[in-house]
C-alpha positions as CSV (number, residue, x, y, z in Angstrom):
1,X,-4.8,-29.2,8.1
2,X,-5.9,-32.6,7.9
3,X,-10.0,-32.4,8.7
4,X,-12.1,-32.7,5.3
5,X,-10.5,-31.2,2.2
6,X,-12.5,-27.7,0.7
7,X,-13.6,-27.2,-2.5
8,X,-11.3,-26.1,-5.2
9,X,-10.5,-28.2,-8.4
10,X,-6.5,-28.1,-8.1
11,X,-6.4,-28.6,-4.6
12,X,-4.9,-31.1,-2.9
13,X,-3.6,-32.7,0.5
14,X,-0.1,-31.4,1.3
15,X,0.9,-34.7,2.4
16,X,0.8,-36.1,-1.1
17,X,4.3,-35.6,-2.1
18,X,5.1,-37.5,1.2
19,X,3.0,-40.3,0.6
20,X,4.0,-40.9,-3.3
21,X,7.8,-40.7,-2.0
22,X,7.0,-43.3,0.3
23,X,8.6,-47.1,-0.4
24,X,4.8,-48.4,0.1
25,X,3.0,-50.1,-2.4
26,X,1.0,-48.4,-5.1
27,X,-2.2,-50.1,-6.5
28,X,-4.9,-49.5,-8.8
29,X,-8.5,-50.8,-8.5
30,X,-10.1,-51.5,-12.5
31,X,-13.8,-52.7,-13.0
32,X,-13.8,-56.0,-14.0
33,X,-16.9,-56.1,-15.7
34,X,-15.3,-52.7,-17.9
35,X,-11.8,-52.8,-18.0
36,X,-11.8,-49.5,-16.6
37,X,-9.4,-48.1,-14.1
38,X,-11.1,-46.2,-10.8
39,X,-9.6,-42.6,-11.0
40,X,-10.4,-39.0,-8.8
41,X,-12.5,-36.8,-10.4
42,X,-9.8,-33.9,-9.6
43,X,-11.3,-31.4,-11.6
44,X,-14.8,-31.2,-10.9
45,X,-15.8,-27.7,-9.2
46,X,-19.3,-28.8,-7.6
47,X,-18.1,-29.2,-4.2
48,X,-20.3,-32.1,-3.0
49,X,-19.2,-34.2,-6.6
50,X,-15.1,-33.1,-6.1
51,X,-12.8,-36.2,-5.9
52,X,-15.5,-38.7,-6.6
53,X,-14.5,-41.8,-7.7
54,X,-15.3,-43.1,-11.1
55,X,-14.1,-46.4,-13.1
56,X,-13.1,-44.4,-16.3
57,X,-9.8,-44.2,-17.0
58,X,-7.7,-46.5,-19.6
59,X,-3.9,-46.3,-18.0
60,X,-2.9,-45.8,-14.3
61,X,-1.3,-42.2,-12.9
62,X,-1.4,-40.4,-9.8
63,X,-5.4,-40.1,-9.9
64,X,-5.3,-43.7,-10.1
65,X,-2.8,-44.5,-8.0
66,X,-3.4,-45.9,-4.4
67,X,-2.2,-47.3,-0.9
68,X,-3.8,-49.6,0.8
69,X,-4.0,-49.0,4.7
70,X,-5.5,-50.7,8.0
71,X,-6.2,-50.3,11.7
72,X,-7.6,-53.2,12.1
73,X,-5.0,-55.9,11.7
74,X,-5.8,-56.2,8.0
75,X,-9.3,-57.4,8.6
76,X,-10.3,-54.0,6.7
77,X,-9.0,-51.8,4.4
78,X,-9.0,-48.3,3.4
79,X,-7.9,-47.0,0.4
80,X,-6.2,-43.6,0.0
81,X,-5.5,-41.7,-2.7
82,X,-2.1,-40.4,-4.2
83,X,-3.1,-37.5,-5.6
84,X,-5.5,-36.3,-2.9
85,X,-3.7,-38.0,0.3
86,X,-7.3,-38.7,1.4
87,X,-8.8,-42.2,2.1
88,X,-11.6,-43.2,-0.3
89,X,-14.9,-42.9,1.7
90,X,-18.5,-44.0,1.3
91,X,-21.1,-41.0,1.4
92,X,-23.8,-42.3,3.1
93,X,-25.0,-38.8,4.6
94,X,-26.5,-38.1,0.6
95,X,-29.5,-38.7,-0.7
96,X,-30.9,-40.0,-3.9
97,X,-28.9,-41.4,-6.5
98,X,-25.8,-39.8,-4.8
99,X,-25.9,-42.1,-1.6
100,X,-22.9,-44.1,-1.1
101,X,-21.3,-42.0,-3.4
102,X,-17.3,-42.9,-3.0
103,X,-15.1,-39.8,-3.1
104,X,-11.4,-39.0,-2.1
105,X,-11.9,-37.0,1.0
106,X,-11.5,-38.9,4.0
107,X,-8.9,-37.1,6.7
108,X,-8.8,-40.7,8.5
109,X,-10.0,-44.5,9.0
110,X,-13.6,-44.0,10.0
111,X,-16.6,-46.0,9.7
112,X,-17.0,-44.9,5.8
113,X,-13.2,-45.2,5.1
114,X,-13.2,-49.5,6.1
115,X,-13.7,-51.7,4.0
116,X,-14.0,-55.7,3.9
117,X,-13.1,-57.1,1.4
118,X,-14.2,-60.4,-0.5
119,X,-11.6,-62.0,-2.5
120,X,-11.6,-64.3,-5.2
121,X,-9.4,-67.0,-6.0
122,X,-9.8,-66.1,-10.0
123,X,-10.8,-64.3,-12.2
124,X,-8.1,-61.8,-12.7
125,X,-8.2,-60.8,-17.1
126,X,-4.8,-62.4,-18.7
127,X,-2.2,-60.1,-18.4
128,X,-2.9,-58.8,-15.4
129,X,0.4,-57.8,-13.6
130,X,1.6,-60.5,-10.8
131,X,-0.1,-60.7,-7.5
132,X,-3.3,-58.9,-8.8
133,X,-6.8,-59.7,-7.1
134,X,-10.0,-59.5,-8.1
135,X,-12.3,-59.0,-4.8
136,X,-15.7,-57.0,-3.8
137,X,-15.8,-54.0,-1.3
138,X,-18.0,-53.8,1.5
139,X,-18.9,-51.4,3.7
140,X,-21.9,-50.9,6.6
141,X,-23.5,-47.1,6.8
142,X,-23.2,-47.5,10.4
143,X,-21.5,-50.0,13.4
144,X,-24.2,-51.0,14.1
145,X,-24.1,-55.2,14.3
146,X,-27.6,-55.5,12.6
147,X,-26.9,-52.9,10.2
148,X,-26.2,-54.5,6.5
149,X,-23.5,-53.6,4.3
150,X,-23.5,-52.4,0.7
151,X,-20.9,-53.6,-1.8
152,X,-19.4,-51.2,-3.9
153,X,-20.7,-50.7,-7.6
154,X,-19.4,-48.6,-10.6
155,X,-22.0,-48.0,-12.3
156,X,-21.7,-49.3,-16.1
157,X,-25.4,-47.8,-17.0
158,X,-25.0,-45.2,-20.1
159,X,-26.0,-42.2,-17.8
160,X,-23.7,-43.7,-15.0
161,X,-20.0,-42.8,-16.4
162,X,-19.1,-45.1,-14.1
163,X,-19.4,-44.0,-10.7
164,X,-18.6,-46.0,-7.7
165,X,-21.3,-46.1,-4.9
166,X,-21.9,-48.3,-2.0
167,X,-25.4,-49.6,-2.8
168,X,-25.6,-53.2,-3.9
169,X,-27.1,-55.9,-1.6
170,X,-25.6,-58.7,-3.4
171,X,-22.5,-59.5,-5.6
172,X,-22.6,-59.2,-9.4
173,X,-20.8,-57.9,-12.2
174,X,-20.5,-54.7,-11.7
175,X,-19.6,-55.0,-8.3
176,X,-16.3,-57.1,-8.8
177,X,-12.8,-55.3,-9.4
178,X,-9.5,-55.8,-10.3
179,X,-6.6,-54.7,-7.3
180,X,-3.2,-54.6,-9.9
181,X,-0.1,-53.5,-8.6
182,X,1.6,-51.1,-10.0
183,X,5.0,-49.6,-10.0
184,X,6.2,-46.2,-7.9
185,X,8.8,-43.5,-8.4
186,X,12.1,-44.7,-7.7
187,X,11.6,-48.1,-8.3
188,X,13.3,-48.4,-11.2
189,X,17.2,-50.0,-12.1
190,X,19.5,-49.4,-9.1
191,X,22.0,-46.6,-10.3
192,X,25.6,-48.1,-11.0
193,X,27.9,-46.7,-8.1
194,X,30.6,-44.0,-8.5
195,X,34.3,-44.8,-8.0
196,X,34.5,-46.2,-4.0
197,X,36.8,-43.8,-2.9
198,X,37.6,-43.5,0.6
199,X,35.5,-41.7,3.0
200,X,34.0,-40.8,6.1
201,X,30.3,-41.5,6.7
202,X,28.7,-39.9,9.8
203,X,25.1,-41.9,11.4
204,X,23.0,-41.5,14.0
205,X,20.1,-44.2,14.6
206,X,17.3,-43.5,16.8
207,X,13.8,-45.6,17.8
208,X,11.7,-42.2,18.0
209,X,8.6,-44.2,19.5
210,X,6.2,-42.3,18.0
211,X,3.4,-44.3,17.4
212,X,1.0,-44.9,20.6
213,X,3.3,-46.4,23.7
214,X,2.1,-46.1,27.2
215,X,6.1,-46.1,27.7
216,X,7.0,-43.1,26.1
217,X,6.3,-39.4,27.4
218,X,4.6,-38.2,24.2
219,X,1.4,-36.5,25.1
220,X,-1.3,-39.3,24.8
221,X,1.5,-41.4,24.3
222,X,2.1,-40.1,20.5
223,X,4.2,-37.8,18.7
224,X,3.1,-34.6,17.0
225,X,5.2,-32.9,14.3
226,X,6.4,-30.0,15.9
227,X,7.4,-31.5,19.4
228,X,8.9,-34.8,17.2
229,X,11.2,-32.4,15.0
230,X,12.0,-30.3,18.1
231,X,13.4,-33.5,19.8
232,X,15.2,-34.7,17.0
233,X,16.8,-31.4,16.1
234,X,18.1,-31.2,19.9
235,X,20.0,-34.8,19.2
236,X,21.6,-34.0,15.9
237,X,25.3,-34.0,16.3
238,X,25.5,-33.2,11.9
239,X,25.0,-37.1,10.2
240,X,25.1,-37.9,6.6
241,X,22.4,-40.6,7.5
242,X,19.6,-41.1,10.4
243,X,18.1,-44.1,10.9
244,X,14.4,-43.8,12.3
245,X,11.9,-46.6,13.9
246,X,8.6,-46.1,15.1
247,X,8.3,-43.6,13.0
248,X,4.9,-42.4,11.3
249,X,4.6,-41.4,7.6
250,X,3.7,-38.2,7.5
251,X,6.3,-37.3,9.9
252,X,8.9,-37.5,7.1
253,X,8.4,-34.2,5.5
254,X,8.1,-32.2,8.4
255,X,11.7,-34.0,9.6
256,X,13.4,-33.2,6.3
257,X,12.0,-29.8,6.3
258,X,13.3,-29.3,9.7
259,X,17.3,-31.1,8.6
260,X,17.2,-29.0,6.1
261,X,17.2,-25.8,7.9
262,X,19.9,-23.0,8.5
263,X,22.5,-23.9,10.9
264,X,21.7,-20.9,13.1
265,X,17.7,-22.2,13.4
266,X,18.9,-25.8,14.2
267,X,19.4,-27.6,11.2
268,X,22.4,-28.6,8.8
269,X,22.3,-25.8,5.8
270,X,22.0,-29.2,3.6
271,X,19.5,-30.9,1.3
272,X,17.8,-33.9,2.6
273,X,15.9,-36.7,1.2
274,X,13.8,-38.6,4.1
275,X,12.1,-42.2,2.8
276,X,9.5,-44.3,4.5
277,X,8.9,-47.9,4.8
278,X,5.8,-49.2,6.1
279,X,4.9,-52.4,8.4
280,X,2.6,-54.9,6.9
281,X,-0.5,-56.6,8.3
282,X,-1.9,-59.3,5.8
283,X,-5.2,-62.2,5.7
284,X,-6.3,-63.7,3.2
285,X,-5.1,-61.1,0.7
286,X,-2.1,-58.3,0.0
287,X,-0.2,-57.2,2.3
288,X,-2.0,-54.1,3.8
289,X,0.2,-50.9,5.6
290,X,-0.5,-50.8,9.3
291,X,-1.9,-47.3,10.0
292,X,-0.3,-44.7,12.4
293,X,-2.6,-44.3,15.4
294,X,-4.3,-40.6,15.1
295,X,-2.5,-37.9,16.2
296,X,-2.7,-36.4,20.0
297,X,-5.6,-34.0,21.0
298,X,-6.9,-31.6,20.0
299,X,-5.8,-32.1,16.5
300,X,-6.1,-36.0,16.3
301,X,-4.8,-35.9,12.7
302,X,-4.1,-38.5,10.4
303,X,-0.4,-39.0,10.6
304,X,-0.1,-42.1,7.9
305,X,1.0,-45.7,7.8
306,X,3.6,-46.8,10.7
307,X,6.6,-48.1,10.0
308,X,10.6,-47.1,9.6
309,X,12.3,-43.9,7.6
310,X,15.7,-43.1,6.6
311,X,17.1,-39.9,6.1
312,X,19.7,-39.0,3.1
313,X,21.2,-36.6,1.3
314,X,19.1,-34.9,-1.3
315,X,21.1,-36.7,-4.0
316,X,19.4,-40.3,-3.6
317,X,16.7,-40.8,-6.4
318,X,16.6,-45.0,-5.8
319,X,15.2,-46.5,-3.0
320,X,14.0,-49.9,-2.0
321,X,11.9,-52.0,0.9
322,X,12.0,-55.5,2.1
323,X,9.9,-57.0,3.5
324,X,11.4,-59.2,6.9
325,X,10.3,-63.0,7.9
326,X,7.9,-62.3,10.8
327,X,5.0,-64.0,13.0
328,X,1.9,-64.1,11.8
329,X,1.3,-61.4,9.9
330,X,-2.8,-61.8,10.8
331,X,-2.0,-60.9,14.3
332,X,1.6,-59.4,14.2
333,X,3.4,-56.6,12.3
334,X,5.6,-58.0,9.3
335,X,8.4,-56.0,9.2
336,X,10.5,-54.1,7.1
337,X,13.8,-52.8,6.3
338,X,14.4,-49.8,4.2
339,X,17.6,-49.0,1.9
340,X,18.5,-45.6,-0.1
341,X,21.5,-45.5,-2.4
342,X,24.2,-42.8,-1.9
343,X,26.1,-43.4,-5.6
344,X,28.8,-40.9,-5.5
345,X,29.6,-42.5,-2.4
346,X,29.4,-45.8,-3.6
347,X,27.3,-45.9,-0.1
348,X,23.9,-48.2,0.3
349,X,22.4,-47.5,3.5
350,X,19.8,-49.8,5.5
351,X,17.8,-49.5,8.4
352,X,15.6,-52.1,9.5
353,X,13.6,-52.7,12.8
354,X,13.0,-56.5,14.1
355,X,10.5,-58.0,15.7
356,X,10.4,-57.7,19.7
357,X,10.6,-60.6,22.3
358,X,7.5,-62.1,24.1
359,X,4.6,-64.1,23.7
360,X,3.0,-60.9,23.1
361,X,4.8,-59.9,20.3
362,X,5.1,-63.4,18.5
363,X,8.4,-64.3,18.9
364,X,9.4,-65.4,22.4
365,X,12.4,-67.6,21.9
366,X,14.1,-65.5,18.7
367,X,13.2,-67.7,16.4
368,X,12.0,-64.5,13.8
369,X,14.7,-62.3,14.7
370,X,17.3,-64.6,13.9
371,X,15.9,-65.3,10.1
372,X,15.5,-61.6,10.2
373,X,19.2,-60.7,10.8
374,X,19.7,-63.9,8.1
375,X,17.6,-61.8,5.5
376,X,19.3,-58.6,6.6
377,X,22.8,-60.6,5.3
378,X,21.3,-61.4,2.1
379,X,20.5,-58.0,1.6
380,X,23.6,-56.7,2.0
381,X,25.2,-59.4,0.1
382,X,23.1,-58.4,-2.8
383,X,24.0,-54.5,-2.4
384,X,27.3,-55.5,-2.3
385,X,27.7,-57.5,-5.4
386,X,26.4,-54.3,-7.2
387,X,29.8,-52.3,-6.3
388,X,28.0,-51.2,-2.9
389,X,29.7,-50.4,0.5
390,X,26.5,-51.2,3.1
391,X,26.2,-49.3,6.2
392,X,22.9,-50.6,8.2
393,X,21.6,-50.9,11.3
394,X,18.4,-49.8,13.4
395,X,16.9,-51.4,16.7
396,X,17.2,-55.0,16.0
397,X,15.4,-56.0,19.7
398,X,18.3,-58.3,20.4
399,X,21.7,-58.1,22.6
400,X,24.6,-58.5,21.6
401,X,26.4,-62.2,21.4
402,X,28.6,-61.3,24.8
403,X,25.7,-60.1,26.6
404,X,25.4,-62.4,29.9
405,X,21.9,-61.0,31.1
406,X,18.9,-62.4,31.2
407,X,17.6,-60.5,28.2
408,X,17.6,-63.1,25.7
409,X,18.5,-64.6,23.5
410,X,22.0,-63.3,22.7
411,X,22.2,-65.2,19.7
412,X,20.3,-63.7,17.0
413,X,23.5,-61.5,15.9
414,X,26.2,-63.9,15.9
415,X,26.7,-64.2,12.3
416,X,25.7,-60.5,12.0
417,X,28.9,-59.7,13.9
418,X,31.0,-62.4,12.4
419,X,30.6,-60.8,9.0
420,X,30.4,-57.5,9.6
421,X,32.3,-54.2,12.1
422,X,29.2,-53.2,14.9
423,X,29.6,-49.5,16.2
424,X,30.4,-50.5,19.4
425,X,32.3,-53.2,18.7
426,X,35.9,-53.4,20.8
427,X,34.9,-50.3,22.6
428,X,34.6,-52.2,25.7
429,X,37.5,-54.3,27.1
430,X,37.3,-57.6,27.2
431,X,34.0,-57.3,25.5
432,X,34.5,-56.9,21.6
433,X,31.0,-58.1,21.0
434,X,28.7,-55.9,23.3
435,X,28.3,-51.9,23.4
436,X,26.9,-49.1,25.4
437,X,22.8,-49.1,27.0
438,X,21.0,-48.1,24.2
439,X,17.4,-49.2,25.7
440,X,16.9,-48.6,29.6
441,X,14.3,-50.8,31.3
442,X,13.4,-50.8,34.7
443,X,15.7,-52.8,37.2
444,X,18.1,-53.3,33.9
445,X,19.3,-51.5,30.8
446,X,20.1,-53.2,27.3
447,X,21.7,-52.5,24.0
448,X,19.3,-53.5,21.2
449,X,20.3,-50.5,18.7
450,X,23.2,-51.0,16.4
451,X,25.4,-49.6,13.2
452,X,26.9,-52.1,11.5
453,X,29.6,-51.6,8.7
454,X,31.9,-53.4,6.1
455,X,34.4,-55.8,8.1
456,X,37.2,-53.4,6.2
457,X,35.5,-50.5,7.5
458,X,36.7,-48.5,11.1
459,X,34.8,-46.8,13.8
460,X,36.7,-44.3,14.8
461,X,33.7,-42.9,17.2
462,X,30.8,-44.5,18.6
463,X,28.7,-42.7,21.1
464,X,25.1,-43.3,23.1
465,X,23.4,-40.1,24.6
466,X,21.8,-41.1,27.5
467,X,19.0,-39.2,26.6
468,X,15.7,-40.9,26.0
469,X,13.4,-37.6,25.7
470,X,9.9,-38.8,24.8
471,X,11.6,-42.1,23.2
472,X,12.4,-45.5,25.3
473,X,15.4,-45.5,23.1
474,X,18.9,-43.5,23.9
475,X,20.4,-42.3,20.2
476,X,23.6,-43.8,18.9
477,X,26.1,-42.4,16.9
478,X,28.8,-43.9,14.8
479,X,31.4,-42.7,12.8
480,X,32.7,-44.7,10.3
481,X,36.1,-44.3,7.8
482,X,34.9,-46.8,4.2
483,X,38.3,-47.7,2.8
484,X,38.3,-47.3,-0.9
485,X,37.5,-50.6,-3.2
């Protein structure tokens, strides 16, 4: 499914939809020396020239369009396609004038996938869109440590039509390009909301953990599709919403595929709409999408960028990412919250998941998830100025403010709660500000996961299965009753 695409001209990866529905940014690479955009040859029927990669085209579309991906903490890059769902990758197995070739193909982050790059602090034509770079490629033909790199060319000869190759030795004209933003599907003006009548809203919120944790029971410690939509299918108790973290892109289809099965074969009869956000590694350049680790054995397949997905009904078209104050985003994951608009609801939903606790994760005393949760208010605020009720949550890595254990601080959520009605909130007596395990830890068990709703709003359920799975997360559940506005 995901090893080296065939030949075939109109072929391409069944993960594309997925990955242009994603909230990720889109970019396009242009020659600087042409003014040409780099675009997939999608048409082409010689199998060994399909998908090659040529600076030729005069506007931006899907064979332009392109994420930007790493595995290595930003300090490479690799490139994938929209219209392929394949990472650009250097050919260095041809010969002749064909060596180095670049073509859309890749099924993973290999040797020939990374690339450094070399930015420039100018250089960028007027009118370039905001935040665009111009930089030089790089990559090495092998790991080798004495083996030298090529920078990537497009070659701007008459006979060359612009082809991209890794084959320079140096820097120079044609080897310099132009990484422009550029706008995705559902970006455009938030939809005014319907009439806020009042109703019931139905969410479940669970940290899936299925990236690569030694502390999960995934086999080699991360999920595959089918065993991932099996365990989420066991745990749905019918939602309007589902909140996911640790959560891999490529997953998403295969979940709303699953949702949006009949009742009697485990799902809900309804139409589903499931977004993805990713986390961010950055230096010295964009922010780059920090890459799912491969898929367990024997498949090891690309699963996509890692990050945090929500799960909607079909009728959301608008959606939106935000990117979270976090530690340095060199060494640590900036993270992300994700929101989708539910108009006929006058509904915006959020999920977000903070930064963890520890040296080892960058923020040891708080001090990022408490701007986070600050951000999160803002956020809302903004949603709600629009004619929005927000219902948000995720695994925030914090207790609550009336948690007495030593799992602090218990602080980060203060004003969270102050503003806004938590799921579990007054469940307990004597404890309006604390909930139900949500996180169970050797020797001790925690509530980090959370629903959070309009202060006008009521809970009239909230529930936590104790039931981990192949998480370290239980599941929580909250019903909430939105009072007309």
């Amino acid at each position: 499914m995901f090893a080296a695409p065939s030949a075939g001209a109109a072929e391409v990866s069944q993960d594309a939809e997925a990955i242009a529905k994603s909230a990720g940014q889109k970019w396009a690479l242009k020659s600087l020396q042409s003014g040409k955009y780099v675009s997939v040859a999608l048409n082409e029927t010689d199998t060994q020239l399909q998908w090659r990669l040529q600076a030729r085209a005069d506007s931006v579309g899907s064979w332009e369009r392109l994420t930007l991906h790493t595995n290595q903490k930003a300090q490479t890059i690799g490139f994938r396609s929209e219209i392929t769902g394949f990472f650009l990758t250097a050919e260095f197995n041809y010969g002749g004038e064909q060596k180095g070739m670049l073509r859309a193909r890749g099924a993973g982050l290999g040797q020939w996938q990374q690339f450094t790059p070399v930015f420039y602090a100018t250089g960028a034509p007027a009118g370039s869109p905001a935040g665009s770079r111009v930089l030089a490629l790089k990559v090495s033909e092998t790991d080798d440590a004495t083996a030298t790199p090529k920078y990537v060319s497009a070659d701007l000869s008459e006979t060359g039509d612009g082809l991209l190759r890794a084959r320079a030795g140096s820097v120079g004209s044609w080897e310099k390009f132009v990484l422009e933003p550029v706008a995705r599907a559902g970006a455009g003006p938030l939809p005014n909301p319907g009439a806020a009548a009042a109703s019931t809203l139905d969410v479940m919120s669970w940290n899936v953990c299925a990236n690569n944790n030694t502390a999960c029971g995934w086999s080699d410690e991360r999920a595959g599709y089918a065993e991932l939509t099996e365990q989420i299918e066991s745990r749905l108790k019918d939602p309007d919403v589902i909140f996911f973290q640790e959560f891999c892109e490529k997953h998403a289809k295969r979940v709303e595929w699953m949702l949006e099965k009949p009742v009697a074969e485990g799902g809900t009869g309804r139409g589903w709409d499931v977004r993805f956000a990713p986390l961010h590694h950055q230096k010295g350049g964009p922010t780059v999408q920090k890459q799912c680790a491969m898929g367990p054995a024997p498949d090891n397949a690309d699963r996509g960028a890692y990050g945090v997905a929500i799960a909607v009904p079909d009728e959301n078209t608008w959606y939106e990412s935000h990117a979270l104050p976090s530690p340095d985003t060199s060494e640590f994951e900036e993270r992300s919250a994700l929101c989708a608009a539910l108009p006929s609801r006058a509904v915006m939903v959020c999920n977000a998941h903070f930064s963890a606790g520890g040296a080892s994760f960058g923020d040891p005393l708080g001090y990022e998830r408490t701007k986070q949760a600050k951000e999160m208010e803002t956020i809302v605020a903004a949603y709600e100025k629009k004619g929005y009720r927000v219902v948000f949550g995720g695994d925030f890595n914090s207790v609550p403010p009336d948690y007495t254990a030593s799992d602090g601080p218990n602080t980060v959520l203060t004003d969270t709660y102050a503003a806004h009605r938590e799921c579990d909130e007054g469940s307990l007596p004597g404890s309006p500000r604390n909930g139900e395990v949500t996180k169970p830890l050797d020797g001790r068990k925690i509530k980090i996961d959370y629903i959070f709703a309009p202060d006008s709003a009521q809970f009239t359920s909230c529930t936590v299965t104790p039931d981990a799975g192949k998480s370290d997360h239980y599941p929580i559940y909250g019903t909430v009753s939105l009072p007309a506005a």
